[in-house]
TORFINU-822472 format. One record per residue (C-alpha): residue in one letter; x, z, y. Coordinates in nm, 4 decimals, always signed. Layout:
BEGIN
+----+----------+----------+----------+
! aa !     east !       up !    north !
+----+----------+----------+----------+
!  a !        X !        Z !        Y !
...
+----+----------+----------+----------+
end
This chain:
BEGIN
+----+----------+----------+----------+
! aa !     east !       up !    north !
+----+----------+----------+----------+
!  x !  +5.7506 !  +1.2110 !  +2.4992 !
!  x !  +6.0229 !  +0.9354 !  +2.3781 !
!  x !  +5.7670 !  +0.7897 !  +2.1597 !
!  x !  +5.4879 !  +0.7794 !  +2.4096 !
!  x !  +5.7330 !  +0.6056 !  +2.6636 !
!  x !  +5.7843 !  +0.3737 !  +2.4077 !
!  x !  +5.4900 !  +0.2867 !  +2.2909 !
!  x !  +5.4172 !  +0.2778 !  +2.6639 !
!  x !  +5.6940 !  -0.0100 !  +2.6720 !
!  x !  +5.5715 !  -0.1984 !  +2.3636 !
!  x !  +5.2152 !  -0.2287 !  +2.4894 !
!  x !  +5.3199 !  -0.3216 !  +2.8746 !
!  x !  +5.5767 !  -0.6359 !  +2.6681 !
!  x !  +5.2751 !  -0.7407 !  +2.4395 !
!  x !  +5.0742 !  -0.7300 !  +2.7487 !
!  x !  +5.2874 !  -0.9563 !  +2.8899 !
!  x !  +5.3262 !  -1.2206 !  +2.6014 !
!  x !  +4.9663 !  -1.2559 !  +2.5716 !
!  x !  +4.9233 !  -1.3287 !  +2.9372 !
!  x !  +5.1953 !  -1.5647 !  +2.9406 !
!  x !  +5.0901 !  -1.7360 !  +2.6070 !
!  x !  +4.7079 !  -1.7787 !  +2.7143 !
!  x !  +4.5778 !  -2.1058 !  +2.8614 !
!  x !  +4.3304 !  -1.9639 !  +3.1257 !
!  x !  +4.3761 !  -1.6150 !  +3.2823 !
!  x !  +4.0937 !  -1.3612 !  +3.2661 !
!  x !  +4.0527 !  -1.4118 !  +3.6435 !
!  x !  +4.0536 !  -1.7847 !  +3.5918 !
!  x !  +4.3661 !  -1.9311 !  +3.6767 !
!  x !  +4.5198 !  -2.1822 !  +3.4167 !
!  x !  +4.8745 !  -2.0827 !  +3.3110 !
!  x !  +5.0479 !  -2.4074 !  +3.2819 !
!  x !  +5.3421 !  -2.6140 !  +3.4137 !
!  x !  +5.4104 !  -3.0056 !  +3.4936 !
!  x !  +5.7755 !  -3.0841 !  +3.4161 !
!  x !  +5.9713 !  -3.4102 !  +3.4642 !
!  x !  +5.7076 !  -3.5804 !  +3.7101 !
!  x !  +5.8398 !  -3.8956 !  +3.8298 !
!  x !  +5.9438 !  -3.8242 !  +4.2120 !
!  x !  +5.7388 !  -4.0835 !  +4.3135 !
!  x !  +5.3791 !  -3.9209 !  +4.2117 !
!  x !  +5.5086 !  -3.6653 !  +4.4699 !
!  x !  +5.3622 !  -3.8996 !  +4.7558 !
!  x !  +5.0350 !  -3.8909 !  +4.6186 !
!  x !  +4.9957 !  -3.5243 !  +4.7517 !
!  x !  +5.0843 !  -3.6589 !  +5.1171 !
!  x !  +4.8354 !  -3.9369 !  +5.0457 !
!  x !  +4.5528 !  -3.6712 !  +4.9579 !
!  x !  +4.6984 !  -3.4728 !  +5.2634 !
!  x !  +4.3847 !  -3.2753 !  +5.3576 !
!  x !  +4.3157 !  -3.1160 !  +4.9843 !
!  x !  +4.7113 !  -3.0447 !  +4.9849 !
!  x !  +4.6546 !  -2.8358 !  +5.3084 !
!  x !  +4.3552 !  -2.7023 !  +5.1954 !
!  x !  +4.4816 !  -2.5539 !  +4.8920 !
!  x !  +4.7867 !  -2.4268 !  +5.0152 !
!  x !  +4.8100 !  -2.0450 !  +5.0732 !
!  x !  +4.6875 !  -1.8262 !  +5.3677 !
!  x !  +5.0932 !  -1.7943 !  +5.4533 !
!  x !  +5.1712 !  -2.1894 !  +5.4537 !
!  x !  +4.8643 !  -2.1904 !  +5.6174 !
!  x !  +4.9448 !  -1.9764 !  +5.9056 !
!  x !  +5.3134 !  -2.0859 !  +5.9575 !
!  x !  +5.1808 !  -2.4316 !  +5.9993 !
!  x !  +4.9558 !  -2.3219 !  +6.2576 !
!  x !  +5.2296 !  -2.1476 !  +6.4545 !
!  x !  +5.4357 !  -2.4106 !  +6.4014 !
!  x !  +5.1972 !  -2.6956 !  +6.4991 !
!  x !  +5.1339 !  -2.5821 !  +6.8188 !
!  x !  +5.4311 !  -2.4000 !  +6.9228 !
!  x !  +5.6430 !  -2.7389 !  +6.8305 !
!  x !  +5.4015 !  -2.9437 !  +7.0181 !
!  x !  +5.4211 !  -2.7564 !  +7.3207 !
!  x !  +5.7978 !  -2.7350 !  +7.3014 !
!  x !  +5.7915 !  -3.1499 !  +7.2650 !
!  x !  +5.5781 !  -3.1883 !  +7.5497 !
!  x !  +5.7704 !  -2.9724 !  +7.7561 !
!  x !  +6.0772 !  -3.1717 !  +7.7161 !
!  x !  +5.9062 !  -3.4587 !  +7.8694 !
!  x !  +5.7499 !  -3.2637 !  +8.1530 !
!  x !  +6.0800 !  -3.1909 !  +8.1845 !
!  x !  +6.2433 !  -3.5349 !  +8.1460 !
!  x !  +5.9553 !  -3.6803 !  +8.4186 !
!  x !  +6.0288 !  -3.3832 !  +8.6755 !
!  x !  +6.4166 !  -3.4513 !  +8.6663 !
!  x !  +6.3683 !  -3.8418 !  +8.7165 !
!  x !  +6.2125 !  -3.7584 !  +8.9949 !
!  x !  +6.3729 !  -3.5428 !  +9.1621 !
!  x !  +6.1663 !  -3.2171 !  +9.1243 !
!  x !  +6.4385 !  -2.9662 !  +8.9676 !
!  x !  +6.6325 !  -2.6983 !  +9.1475 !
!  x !  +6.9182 !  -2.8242 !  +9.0981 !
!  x !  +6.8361 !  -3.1202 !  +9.2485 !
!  x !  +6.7728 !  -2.9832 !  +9.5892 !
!  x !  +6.4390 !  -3.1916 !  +9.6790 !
!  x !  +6.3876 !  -3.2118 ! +10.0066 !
!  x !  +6.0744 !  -3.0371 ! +10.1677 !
!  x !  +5.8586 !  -3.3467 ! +10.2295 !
!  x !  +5.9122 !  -3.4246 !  +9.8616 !
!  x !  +5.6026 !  -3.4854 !  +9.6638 !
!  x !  +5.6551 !  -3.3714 !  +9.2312 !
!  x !  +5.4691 !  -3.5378 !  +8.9789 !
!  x !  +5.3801 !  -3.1632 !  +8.8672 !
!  x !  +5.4253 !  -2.8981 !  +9.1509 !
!  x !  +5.5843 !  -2.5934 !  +9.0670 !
!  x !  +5.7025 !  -2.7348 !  +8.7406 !
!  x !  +6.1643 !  -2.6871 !  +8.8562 !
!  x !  +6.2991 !  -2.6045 !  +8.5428 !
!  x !  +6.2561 !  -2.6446 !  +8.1673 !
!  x !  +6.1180 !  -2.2883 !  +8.1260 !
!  x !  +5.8224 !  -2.3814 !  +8.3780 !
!  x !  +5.7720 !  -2.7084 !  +8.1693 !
!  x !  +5.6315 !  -2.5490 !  +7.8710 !
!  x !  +5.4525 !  -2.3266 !  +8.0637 !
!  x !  +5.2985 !  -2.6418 !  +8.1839 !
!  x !  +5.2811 !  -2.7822 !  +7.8594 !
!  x !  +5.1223 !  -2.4461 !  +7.7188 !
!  x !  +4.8338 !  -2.4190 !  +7.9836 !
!  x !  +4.7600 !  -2.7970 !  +7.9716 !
!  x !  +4.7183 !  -2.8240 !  +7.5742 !
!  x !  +4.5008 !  -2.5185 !  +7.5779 !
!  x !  +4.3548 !  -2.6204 !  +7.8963 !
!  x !  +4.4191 !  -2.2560 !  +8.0553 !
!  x !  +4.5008 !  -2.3643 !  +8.3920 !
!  x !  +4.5966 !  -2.0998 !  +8.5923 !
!  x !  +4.6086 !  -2.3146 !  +8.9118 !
!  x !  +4.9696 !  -2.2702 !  +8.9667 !
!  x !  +5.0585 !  -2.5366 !  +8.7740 !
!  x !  +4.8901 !  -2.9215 !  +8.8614 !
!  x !  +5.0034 !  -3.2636 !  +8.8166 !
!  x !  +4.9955 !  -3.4622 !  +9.1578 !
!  x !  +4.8657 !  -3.8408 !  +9.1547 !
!  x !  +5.2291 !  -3.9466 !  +9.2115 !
!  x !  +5.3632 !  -4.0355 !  +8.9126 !
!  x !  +5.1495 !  -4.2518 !  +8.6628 !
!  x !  +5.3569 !  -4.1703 !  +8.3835 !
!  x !  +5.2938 !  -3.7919 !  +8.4687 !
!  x !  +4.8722 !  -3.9185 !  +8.4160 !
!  x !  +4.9208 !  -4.1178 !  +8.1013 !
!  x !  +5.1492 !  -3.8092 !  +7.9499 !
!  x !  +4.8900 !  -3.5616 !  +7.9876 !
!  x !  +4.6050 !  -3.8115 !  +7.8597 !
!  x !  +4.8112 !  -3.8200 !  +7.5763 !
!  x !  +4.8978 !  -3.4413 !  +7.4848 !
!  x !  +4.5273 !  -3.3334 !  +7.5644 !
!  x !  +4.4253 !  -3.6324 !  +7.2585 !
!  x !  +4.6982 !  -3.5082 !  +7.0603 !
!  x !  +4.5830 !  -3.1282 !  +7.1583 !
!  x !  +4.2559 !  -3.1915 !  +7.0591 !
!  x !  +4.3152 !  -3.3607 !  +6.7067 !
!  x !  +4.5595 !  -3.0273 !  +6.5637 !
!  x !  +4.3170 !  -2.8300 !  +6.6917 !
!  x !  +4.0403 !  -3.0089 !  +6.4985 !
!  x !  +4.2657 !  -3.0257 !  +6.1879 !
!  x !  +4.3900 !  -2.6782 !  +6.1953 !
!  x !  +4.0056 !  -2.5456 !  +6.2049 !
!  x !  +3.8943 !  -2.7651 !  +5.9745 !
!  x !  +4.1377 !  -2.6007 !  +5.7535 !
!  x !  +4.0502 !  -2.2605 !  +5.8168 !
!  x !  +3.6638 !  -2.2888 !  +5.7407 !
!  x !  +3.7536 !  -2.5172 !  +5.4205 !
!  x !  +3.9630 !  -2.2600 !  +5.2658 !
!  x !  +3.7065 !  -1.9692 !  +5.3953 !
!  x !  +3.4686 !  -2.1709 !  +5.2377 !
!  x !  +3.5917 !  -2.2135 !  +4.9021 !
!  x !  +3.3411 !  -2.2299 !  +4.6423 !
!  x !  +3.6169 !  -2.0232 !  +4.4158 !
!  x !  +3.5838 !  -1.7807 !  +4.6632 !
!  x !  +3.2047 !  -1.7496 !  +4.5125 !
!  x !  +3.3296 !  -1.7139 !  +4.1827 !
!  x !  +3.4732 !  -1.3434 !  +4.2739 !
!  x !  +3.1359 !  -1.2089 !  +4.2702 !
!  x !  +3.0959 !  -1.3387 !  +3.9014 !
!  x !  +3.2181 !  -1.1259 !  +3.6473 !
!  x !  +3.2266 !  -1.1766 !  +3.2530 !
!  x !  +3.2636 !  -0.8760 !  +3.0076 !
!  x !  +3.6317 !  -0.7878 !  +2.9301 !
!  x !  +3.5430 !  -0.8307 !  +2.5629 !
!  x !  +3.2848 !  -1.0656 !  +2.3392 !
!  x !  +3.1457 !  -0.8764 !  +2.0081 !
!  x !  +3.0424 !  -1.0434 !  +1.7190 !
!  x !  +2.7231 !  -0.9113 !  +1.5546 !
!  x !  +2.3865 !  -0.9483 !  +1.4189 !
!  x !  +2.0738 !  -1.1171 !  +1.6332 !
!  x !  +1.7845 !  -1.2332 !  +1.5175 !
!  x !  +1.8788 !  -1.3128 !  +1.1636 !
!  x !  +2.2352 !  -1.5075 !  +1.2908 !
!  x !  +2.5266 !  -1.3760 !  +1.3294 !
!  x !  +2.6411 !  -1.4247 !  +1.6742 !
!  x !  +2.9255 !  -1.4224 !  +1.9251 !
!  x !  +2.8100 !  -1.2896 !  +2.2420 !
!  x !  +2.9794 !  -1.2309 !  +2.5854 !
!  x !  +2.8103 !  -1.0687 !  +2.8719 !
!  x !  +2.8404 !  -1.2473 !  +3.2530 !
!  x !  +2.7118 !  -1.1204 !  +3.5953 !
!  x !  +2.6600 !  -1.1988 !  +3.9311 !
!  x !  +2.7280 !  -0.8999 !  +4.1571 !
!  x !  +2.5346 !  -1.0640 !  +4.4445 !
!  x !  +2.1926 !  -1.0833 !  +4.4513 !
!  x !  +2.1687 !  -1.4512 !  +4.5880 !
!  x !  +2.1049 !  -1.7059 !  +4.3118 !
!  x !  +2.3834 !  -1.9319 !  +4.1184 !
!  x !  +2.1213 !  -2.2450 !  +4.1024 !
!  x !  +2.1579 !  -2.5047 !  +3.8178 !
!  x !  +2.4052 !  -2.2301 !  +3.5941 !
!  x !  +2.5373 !  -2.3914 !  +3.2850 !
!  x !  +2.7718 !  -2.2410 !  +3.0714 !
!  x !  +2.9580 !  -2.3945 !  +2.7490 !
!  x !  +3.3108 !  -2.2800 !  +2.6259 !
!  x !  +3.5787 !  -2.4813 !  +2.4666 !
!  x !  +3.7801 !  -2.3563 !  +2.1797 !
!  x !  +4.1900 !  -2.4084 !  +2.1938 !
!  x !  +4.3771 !  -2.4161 !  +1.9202 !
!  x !  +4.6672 !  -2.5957 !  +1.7274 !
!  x !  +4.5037 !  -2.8010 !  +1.4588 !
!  x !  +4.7464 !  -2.9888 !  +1.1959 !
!  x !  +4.5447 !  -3.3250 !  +1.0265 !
!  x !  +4.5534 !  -3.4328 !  +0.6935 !
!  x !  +4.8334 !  -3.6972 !  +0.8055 !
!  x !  +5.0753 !  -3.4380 !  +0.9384 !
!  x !  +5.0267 !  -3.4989 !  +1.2969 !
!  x !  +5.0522 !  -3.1595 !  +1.5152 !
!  x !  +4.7679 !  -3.1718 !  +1.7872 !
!  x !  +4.8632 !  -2.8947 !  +2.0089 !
!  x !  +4.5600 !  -2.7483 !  +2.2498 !
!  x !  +4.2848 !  -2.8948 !  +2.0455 !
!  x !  +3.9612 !  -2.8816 !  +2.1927 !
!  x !  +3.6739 !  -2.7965 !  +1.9939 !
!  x !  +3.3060 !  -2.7356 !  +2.2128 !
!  x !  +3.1179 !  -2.3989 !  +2.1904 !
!  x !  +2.7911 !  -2.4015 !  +2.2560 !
!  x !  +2.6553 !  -2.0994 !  +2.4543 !
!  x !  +2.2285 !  -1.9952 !  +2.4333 !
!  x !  +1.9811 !  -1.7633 !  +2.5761 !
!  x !  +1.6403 !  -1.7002 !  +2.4130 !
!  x !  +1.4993 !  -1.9285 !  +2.7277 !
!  x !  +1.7648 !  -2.2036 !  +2.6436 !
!  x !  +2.0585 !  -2.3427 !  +2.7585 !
!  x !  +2.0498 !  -2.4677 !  +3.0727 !
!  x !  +1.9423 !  -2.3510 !  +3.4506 !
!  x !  +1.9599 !  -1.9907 !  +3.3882 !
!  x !  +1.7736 !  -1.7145 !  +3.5981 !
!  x !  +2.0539 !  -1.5289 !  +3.6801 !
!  x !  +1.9534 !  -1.2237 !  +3.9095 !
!  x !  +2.1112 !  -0.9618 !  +3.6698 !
!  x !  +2.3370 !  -0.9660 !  +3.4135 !
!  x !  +2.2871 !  -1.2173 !  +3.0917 !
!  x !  +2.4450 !  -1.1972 !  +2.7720 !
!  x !  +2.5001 !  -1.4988 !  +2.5906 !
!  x !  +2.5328 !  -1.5757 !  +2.2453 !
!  x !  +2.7169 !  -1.8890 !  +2.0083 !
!  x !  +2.5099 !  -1.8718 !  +1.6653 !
!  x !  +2.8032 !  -1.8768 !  +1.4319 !
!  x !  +2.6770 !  -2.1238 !  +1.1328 !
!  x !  +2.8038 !  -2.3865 !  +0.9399 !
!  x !  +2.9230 !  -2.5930 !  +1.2333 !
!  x !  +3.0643 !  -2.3522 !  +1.3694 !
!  x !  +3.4711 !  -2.3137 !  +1.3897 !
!  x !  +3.4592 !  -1.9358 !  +1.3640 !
!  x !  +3.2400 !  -1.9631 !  +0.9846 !
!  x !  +3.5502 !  -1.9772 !  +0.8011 !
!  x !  +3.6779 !  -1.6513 !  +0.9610 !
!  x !  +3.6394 !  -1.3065 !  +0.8301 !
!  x !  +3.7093 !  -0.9972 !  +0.9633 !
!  x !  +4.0326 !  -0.8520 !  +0.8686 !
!  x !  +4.1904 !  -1.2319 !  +0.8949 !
!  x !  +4.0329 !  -1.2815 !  +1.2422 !
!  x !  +4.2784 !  -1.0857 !  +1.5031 !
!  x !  +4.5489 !  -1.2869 !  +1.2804 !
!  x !  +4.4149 !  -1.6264 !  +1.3672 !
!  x !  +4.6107 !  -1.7837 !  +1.6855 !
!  x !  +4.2988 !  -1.9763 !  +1.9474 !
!  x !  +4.2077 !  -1.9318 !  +2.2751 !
!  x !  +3.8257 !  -1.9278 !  +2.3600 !
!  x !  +3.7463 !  -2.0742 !  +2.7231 !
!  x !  +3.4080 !  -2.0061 !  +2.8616 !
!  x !  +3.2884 !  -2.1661 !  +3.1953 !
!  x !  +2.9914 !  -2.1036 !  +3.3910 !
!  x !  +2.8819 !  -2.4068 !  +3.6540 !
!  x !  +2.6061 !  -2.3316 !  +3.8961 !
!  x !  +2.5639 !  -2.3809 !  +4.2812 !
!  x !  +2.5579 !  -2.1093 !  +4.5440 !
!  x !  +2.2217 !  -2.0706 !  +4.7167 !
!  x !  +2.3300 !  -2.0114 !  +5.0036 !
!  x !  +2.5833 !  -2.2476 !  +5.1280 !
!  x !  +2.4660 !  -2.5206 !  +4.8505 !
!  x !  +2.8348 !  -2.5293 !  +4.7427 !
!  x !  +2.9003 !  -2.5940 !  +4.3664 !
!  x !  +3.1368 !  -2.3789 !  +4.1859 !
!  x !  +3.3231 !  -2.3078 !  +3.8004 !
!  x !  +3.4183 !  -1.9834 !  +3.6989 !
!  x !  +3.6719 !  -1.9266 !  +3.4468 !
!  x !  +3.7680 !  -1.6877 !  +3.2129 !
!  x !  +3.9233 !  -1.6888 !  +2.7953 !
!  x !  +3.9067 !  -1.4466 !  +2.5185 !
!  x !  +4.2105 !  -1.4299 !  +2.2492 !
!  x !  +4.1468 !  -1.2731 !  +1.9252 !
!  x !  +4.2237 !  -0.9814 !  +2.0195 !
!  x !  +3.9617 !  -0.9154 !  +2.2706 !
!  x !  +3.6844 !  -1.0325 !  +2.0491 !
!  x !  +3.5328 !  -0.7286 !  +1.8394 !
!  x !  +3.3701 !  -0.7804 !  +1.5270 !
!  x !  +3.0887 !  -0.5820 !  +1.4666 !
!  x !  +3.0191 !  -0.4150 !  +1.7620 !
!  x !  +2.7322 !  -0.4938 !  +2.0132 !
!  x !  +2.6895 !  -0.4168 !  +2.3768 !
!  x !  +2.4912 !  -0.1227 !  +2.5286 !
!  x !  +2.1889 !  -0.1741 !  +2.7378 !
!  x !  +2.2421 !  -0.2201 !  +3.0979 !
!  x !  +1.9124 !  -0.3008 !  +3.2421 !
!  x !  +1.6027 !  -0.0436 !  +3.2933 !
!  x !  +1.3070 !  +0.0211 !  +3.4671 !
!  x !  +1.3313 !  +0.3096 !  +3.7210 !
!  x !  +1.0000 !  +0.5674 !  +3.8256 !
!  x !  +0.9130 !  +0.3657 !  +4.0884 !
!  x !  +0.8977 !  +0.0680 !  +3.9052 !
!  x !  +1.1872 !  -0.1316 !  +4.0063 !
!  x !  +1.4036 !  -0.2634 !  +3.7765 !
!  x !  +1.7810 !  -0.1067 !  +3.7459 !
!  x !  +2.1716 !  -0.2108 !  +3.6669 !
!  x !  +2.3828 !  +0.0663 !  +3.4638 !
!  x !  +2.7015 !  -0.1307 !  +3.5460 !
!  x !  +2.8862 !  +0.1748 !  +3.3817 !
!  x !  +2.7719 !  -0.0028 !  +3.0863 !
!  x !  +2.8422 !  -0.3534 !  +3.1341 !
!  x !  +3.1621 !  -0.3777 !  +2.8891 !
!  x !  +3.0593 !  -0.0901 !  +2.6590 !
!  x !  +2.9986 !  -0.1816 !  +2.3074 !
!  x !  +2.8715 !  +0.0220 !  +1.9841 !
!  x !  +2.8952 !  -0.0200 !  +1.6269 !
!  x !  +2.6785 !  -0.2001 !  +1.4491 !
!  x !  +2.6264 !  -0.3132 !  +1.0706 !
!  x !  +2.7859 !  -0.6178 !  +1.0263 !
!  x !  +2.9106 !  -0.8489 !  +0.7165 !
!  x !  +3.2689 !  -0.9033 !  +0.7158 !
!  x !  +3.2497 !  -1.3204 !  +0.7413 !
!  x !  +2.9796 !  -1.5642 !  +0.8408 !
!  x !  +2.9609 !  -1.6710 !  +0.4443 !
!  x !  +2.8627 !  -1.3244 !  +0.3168 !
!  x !  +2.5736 !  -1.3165 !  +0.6175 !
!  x !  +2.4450 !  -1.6261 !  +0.4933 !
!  x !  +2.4622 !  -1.6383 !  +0.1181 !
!  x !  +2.4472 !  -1.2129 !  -0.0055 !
!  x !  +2.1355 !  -1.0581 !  +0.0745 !
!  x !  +2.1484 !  -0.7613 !  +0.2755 !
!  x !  +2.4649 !  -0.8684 !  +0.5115 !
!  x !  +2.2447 !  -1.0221 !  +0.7398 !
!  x !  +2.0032 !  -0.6837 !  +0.8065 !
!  x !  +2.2116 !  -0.4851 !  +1.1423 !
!  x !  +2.1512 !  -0.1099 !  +1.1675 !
!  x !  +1.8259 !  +0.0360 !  +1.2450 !
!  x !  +1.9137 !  +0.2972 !  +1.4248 !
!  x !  +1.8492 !  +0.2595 !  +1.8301 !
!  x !  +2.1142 !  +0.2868 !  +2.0774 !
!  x !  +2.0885 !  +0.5887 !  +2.2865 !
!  x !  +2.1698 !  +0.4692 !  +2.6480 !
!  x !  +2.1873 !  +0.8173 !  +2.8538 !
!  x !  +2.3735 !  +0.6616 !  +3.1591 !
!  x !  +1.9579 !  +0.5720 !  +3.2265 !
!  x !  +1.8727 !  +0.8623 !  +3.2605 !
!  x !  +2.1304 !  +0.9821 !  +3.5379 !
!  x !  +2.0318 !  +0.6785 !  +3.6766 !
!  x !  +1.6207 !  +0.8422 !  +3.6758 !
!  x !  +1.6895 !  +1.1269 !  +3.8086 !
!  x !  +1.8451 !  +0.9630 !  +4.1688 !
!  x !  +1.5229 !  +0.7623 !  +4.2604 !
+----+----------+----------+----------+
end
């Protein structure tokens, strides 16, 4: 029991370094931090006000609603309140009872941001109304209903911008938890899978990954986060991809490839990052989007392959075994891109088919 709560530890602390060490989460987010910016750059977020707002969180959001237009109101109120008492209207004051308010029943500073309340939301109870006495009492209320108007714009505008996000489209994109490295069509690829759990269209999709690594050059000179392109293929091609069910991928792993020189015992050892992004635009709201997500060595399987996810059900419609959508099997595989290439036999996989019985579960519901 001591060991298993150990090892329990061990894994939850690696766990940790890896996510803390990686560039770009699995979920997307990039892990990094901006230290001694010059306080000066700070203004540029007020300058580029609305995208600061936009992208702040759901609790900024809403305390900056509250406190919009509960501040607001309270300002106003103080100058109902400061109009009423140089005229005469307060309590306290004891008006006398052919005395005309600029606001009637406004007599204290408690009934002032009623007013205030009711007039910026243009409730209007009819308790409340401003009398043609006072033409500051007219040119106030011009102003709050402007000012009324503009946080209400602003604070909507927010709202549907950050409902809107297109990285709010990206959640219905998933990639595989794990890329294999195997056999296909007389190359040795590395293939990752990618779905789109809706069943509208990602128009346009692209997707290309970037390689991260610390490379040292023949001078000495450390670049750290080097940035090598990856260059991602279907049998249809590259680019615009039909993507109404689940695609796997594939980088052909040849000579110009960075991962040729690695071999498979050596290649959990070796310390990169791989980045893979997926561009497209949502079909229905026309919005463009990126998803994100990276693969470490360790979550890259050599020689393995994934299981079949897509089949053909009795009535003829065709089916997605998402059971199956990170499941991989063994397959034969040489050890390093070099052997593949240059000793016959490497490059010949396993004959043997994959026996996918999740389909047949799947059969007998239709």
């Amino acid at each position: 029991m001591v060991f298993g709560i150990q090892k329990l530890i061990q894994d939850h602390l690696v766990e940790r370094r890896i996510r803390r060490t990686r560039l770009v989460t699995k979920d997307g987010r990039c892990n990094i931090e901006f230290g001694n910016v010059k306080y000066g750059n700070h203004f540029a977020f007020l300058v580029d006000f609305w995208t600061t707002f936009v992208e702040f969180r759901w609790r900024f959001v809403l305390f900056f609603f509250i406190t919009s237009f509960t501040l607001s109101w309270f300002i106003f109120s103080l100058l109902w309140f400061w109009i009423a008492r140089n005229n005469g209207d307060l309590k306290w004051q004891n008006p006398s009872n052919d005395h005309t308010p600029c606001v009637w029943n406004v007599f204290g500073l408690t009934t002032a941001f009623l007013f205030s309340l009711e007039t910026q939301t243009t409730i209007g109870y009819g308790v409340r109304a401003i009398t043609p006495h006072c033409p500051v009492a007219v040119a106030l209320i011009i102003i709050q209903t402007l000012i009324g108007a503009l946080i209400h714009c602003f604070i909507c505008g927010v709202i549907v911008s950050k409902i809107s996000l297109p990285k709010k489209r990206a959640k219905t994109i998933t990639f595989s938890e794990m890329a294999v490295i195997c056999p296909k069509k007389d190359f040795l690829c590395l293939m990752i899978r990618v779905a789109n759990l809706r069943k509208t269209l990602m128009i346009g999709s692209q997707i290309y990954g970037k390689l991260l690594r610390t490379t040292v050059k023949p001078d000495g000179e450390t670049i750290i986060m080097d940035q090598v392109n990856i260059e991602f293929l279907m049998d249809a091609g590259k680019d615009n991809l039909f993507f109404v069910c689940p695609l796997t991928l594939y980088h052909v792993i040849d000579k110009a490839s960075p991962f040729f020189d690695m071999a498979e015992d050596t290649f959990h050892k070796q310390e990169f990052e791989l980045v893979v992004f997926l561009d497209g635009t949502a079909e229905t709201t026309s919005s463009a989007c990126q998803v994100r997500t990276s693969f470490i060595p360790q979550e890259i399987m050599w020689g393995y392959n994934f299981l079949p996810i897509i089949s053909r059900s009795k009535e003829g419609k065709y089916r997605v075994d998402f059971s199956n959508f990170s499941k991989v099997v063994a397959v034969t595989t040489a050890h390093c891109a070099y052997c593949f290439h240059n000793i016959v036999g490497h490059h010949i996989p396993s004959i043997n088919g994959i026996d996918n019985g999740g389909f047949g579960v799947n059969f007998s519901n239709n």
